[in-house]
C-alpha positions in Angstrom: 0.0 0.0 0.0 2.9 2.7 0.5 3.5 2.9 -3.2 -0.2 2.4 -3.7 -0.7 5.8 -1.7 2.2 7.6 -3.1 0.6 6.8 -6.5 -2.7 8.3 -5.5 -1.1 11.2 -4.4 1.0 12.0 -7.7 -2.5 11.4 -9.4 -4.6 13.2 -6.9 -2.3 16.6 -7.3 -1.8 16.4 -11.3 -6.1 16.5 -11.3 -6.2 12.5 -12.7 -9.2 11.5 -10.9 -9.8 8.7 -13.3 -7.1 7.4 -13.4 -7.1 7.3 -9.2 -10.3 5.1 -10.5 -8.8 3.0 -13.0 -5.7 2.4 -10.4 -8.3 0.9 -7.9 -9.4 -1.3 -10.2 -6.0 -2.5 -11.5 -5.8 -3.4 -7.8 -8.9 -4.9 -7.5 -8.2 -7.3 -11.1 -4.8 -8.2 -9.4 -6.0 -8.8 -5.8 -9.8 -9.4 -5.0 -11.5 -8.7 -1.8 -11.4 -11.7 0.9 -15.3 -12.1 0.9 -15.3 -12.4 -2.6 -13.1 -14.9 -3.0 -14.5 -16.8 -0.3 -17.8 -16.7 -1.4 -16.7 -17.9 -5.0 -15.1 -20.6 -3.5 -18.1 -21.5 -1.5 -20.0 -21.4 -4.4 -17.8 -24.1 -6.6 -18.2 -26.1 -4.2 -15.2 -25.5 -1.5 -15.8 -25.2 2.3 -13.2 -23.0 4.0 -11.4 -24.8 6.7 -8.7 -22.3 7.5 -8.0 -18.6 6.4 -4.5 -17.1 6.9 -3.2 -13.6 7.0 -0.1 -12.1 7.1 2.5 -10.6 4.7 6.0 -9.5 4.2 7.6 -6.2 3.0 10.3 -6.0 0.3 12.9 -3.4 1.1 14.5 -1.3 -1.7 17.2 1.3 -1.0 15.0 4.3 -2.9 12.3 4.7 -5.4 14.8 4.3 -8.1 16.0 1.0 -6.7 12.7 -0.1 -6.5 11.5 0.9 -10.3 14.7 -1.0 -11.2 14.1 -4.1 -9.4 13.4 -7.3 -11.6 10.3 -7.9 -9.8 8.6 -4.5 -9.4 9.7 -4.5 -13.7 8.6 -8.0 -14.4 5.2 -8.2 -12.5 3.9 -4.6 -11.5 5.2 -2.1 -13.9 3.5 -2.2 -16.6 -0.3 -2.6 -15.2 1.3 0.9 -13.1 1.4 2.5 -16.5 -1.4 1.1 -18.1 -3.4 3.3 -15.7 -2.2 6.4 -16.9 -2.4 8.0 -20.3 0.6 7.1 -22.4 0.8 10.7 -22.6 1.5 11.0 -19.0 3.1 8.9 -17.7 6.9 9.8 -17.9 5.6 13.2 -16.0 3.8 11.0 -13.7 6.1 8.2 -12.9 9.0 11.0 -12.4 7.0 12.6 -10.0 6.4 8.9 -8.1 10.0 7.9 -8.3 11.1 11.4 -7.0 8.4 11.8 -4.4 9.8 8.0 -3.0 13.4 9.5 -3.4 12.6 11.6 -0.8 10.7 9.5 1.5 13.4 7.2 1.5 16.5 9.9 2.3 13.9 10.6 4.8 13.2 7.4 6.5 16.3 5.5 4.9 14.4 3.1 2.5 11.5 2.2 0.8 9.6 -0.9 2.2 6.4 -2.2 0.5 4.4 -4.3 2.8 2.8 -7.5 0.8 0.2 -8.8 2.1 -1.2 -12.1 1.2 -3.5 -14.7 2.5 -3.7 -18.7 2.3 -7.1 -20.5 2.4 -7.4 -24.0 3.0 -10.4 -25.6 1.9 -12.0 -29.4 0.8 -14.6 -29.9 -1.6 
């Protein structure tokens, strides 16, 4: 969620209130609420036995780092851009990469917490 709400923010102040929109959504198509999953489960068939939470942060010296990372370039990147306008994005995705420049001289990293969830079920 940190680079979630940085995002927002860059968005937010450049007046791109759809994309804030279409970001939510990327999140949602990537990572569905509990309930709803659940409940599709339930209805194919499954009953929930166990649900586990918990999560893990991914530590990156500085925004730049962490735009450069394999991972972040491999599996996030490019749904991050299909949000905004072709047109914008090299403004916008400066002005993310700068703004988590700063938080991290200020706090001495950038740390993205991941949070995931394991669901044992039977059918």
């Amino acid at each position: 969620m940190e680079f979630y709400s940085t995002f927002e923010m860059i968005l937010q102040d450049h007046g791109l209130t759809e994309e804030i929109r279409n970001m939510k959504d990327q999140i949602f198509s990537k990572r569905k609420p509990l309930d709803l999953t659940v409940s599709l489960l339930d209805k194919a068939g499954f009953s929930v036995t166990n649900i586990l939470h918990d999560s893990f942060r991914i530590r990156f010296t500085d925004g730049s780092a962490m735009f450069n990372h394999y991972l972040i370039s491999y599996w996030f990147l490019d749904g991050w851009k299909k949000v905004v306008p072709e047109n914008d994005r090299e403004k916008i995705f400066s002005r993310v990469e700068e703004k988590l420049n700063i938080t991290a001289g200020e706090v001495g990293e950038i740390a993205l917490s991941v949070p995931y969830v394991t669901i044992d079920c039977r059918r």
